[in-house]
Every structure is written in C-alpha cells, then in structure tokens.
N, C-alpha and C positions, 0 to 999 in steps of 0.2 A: 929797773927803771931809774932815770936821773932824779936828783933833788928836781932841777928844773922842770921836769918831764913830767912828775907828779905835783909839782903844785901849782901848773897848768890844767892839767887833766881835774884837779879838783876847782880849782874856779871853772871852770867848762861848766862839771857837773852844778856846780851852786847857782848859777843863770839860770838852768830846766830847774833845778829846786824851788829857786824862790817863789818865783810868783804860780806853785802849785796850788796854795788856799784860795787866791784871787780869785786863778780860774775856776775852781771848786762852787757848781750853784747849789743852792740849796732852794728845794719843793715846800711850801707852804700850804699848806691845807685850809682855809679860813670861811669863816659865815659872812654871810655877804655885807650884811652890815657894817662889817670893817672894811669895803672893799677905800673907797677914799683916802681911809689913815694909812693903812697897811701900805697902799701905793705910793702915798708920800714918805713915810718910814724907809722904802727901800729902797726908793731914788736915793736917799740922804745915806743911805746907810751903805751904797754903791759908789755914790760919792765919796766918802770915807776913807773906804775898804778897798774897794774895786771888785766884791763878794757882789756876783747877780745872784738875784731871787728871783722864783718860776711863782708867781701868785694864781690859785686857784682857788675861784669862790664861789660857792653856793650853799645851799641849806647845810646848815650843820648837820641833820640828820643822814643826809644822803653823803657827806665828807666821812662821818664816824663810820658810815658802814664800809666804804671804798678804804679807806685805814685798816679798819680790822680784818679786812679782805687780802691785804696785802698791797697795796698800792704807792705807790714809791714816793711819799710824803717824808719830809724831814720832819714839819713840825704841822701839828693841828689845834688851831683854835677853835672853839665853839662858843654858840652865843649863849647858852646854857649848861648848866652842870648835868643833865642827867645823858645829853649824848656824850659828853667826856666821860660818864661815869660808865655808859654802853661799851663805849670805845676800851676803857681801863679792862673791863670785866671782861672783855674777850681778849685780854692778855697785848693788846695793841701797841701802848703806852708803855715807853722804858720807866725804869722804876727811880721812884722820889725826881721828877722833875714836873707836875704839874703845878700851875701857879694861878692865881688867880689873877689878871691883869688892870683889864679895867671895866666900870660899870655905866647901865644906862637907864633911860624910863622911857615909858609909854605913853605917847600920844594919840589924839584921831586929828586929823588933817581932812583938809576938804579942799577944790579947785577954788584958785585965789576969784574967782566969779561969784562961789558959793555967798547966798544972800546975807549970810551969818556969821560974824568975825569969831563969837563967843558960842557957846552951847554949854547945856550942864544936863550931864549924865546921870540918870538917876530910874529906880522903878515906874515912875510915871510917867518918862519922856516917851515918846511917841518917833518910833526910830522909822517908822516904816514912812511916815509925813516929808522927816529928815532927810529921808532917801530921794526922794521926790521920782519914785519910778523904777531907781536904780536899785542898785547892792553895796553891802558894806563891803569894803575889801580888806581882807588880813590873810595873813599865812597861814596854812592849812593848820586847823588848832589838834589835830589828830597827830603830826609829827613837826610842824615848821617851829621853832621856838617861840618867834613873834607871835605865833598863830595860838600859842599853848598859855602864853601870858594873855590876850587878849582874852581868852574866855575865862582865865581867870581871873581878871579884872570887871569883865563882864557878869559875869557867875555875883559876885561879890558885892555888885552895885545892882542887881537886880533884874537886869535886861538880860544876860544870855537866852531865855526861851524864848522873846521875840525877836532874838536877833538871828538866831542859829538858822531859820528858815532863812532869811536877807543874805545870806556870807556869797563874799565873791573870796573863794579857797585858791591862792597864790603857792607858788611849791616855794619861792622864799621871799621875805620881805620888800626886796627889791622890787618884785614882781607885783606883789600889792600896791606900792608908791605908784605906780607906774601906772597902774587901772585907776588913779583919782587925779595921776595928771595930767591922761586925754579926758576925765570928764566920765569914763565911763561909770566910776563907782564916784557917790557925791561924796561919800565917807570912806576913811578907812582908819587902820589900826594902826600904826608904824612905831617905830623908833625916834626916841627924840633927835638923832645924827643923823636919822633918815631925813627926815623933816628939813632939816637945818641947811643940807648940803641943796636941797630941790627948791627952784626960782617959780614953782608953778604950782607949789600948793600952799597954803596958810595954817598952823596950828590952832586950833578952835578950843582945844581940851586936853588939860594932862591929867590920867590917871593917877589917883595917890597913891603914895610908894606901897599902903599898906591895902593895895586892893589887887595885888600879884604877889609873889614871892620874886624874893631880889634877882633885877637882872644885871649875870653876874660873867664875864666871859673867861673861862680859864683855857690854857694852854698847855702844850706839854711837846717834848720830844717822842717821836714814834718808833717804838721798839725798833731794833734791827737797822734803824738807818740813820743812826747816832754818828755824825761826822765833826770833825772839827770846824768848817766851815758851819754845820747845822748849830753845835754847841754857840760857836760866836754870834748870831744872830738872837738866837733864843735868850743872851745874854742881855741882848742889844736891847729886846723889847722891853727891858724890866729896868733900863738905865732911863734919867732924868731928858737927853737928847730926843727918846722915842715918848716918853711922858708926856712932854710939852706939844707934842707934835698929836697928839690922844686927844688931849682936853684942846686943841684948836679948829677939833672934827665936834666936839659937843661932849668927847666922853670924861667918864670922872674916875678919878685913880682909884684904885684898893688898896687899901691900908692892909701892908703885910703883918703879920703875926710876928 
C-alpha cells in the first residue's frame, strides 16, 4: 500500500471512530423521584456530549430486582440504601463505585382545596377526621421506599396504628402524589421534590429529619455493563453542572467523605 493510500484509508477509518462514544447510549435505572432532575440532567448532558440516555423509572425496589436479574442497565440509583444494599449483595453492582449522591425529606401534601394550609402531626391528631372519608396515600411501606420512611416517620410520632388501616399503598411515590392530586386521598406522604414539582397539591407538614432514617439516594455502575459512554455519565452525576441542576428540583447534595 502507498504512503498516500494508507493515510487515506486511516482518516476514512477515524470518521466511523470518532463519534463511536456519542452514538454509545447508556440505560439508567432510577427511582422515580428523580424522574424531573435525572431528565433535565440528560437533556444537558446530550447537549454536551451528544451521549443519549435510555431513562427508566420506578420504585427502587422493583429496579434492584430487574438489575440483579440481569437486566441491561448501565447505571442504578435508588431512593434508599437498603435496595442498593439488595442489589450489591446479589453480586449486581461493579465493585467500588457506589456513591451517595444527593438527599431528601418527607412531607404530607393535601389538594390545594384541602381546608387546611397547616396541620401537626402528633399522637393525638385525629387522622381519620383529616381524611374526611378518604385515605392517606404513601408508597407501599412494605417495599416502596417512600412508603418505608413514612411509617417510620409515622411509627415515631405516634400515629402509625391509626393510620395503617387509612393507607392508600402506591407501588411508587409518584403514584401516591397523584391519588391527592385528583382528590382521591385528602392526604399523603411524599417527597419534599415531589411536592415541589406538582401545581395541585399544597405542603401542610414536614416530618422532622429525626423521625425517619436519612433519605439518602446512592448510585452505582451495574456489574457487567460497565462502558465507557456508562463511566462518563456516572461521572457526570457527581460534577457541580448536574449538582446545580439536583438542588433546582428541591434535592440537597451529600457531603462526600
């Protein structure tokens, strides 16, 4: 082959090279709670890059198990540590890249109708008056995370036994917001970013931090499908660009170690 001949043939080849990462998507695994940030994040980070991201959200519980199943995920957040911790133990999770990203709190919301701007949560309150007929609505406290902090928020201020008969059990948080914003449930349990994002319900009441355990959402890359396009995103989430864009959905950074 010519000098010429070959260093033709290799710019040919460097065109199909280059923008092989661009085209490269990467699967995102996420709790629904992030569904807002994570969308804005990837527009930007498309923008960017020219790197698509596949966003799939629902309960963290039912994402850790579809992961540890095998399921063609790059990268899996969850809105708690103990499905990340499910996910780790069944060998899911590549090793040394889980993070803790960012955190949130708990509210009850009610339809902006609801007679009561203020409410306070306590052993004595009278949930079922509150309800006026209906149900409270949270995430199933059996697996949904939302659902798991609500009763232990609930448990802690005194009301869980009267309340656990009233639950309207959502498979994820979303799903709850959603039953207090046609009105069916007068109350529910959410997210303070849930709250925040919805034009149709009002925040009445926030849990104190020390009446749940921290909610805290970590991440991590998923065994086996560890790509380069996957590494740069997962990189992406933990820079100041996707930070700013976190805390403008409601959520609050974690101070890394």
């Amino acid at each position: 082959m010519s000098l010429k001949s070959a260093v033709i043939t290799a710019a040919v080849l460097s065109l199909f090279a280059q923008p092989a990462l661009a085209t490269e998507k990467v699967t995102v695994f996420a709790a629904s709670s992030l569904t807002n940030a994570l969308n804005a994040i990837a527009a930007k980070y498309q923008q960017q890059t020219g790197v698509e991201t596949t966003l799939s959200f629902a309960s963290s519980s039912a994402l850790a198990r579809q992961v540890s199943q095998g399921a063609p995920a790059n990268i899996y957040l969850s809105a708690n540590e103990k499905w990340m911790d499910y996910a780790q133990q069944q060998g899911a999770i590549a090793a040394n890249t889980r993070k803790d990203i960012v955190k949130n709190s708990l509210v009850m919301v009610a339809p902006l109708a609801y007679p009561q701007n203020k409410i306070k949560v306590s052993a004595s309150w009278n949930l079922a008056k509150a309800l006026d007929g209906t149900r409270l609505a949270v995430g199933d406290p059996n697996y949904v995370p939302a659902g798991i902090y609500a009763k232990q928020a609930l448990e802690s201020l005194g009301v869980w036994k009267q309340a656990q008969p009233l639950l309207a059990s959502a498979n994820n948080v979303r799903s709850a917001l959603v039953l207090v914003e046609r009105g069916e449930a007068q109350l529910g349990i959410v997210y303070k970013t849930d709250a925040e994002i919805s034009k149709k319900v009002k925040t009445v009441y926030q849990f104190p931090a020390d009446s749940h355990k921290p909610i805290v959402y970590p991440m991590a890359l998923v065994k086996g499908n560890v790509t380069s396009a996957a590494k740069g995103f997962y990189q992406y989430l933990q820079q100041p660009q996707a930070a700013a864009i976190f805390k403008s959905y409601g959520f609050d950074q974690v101070t890394q170690q």
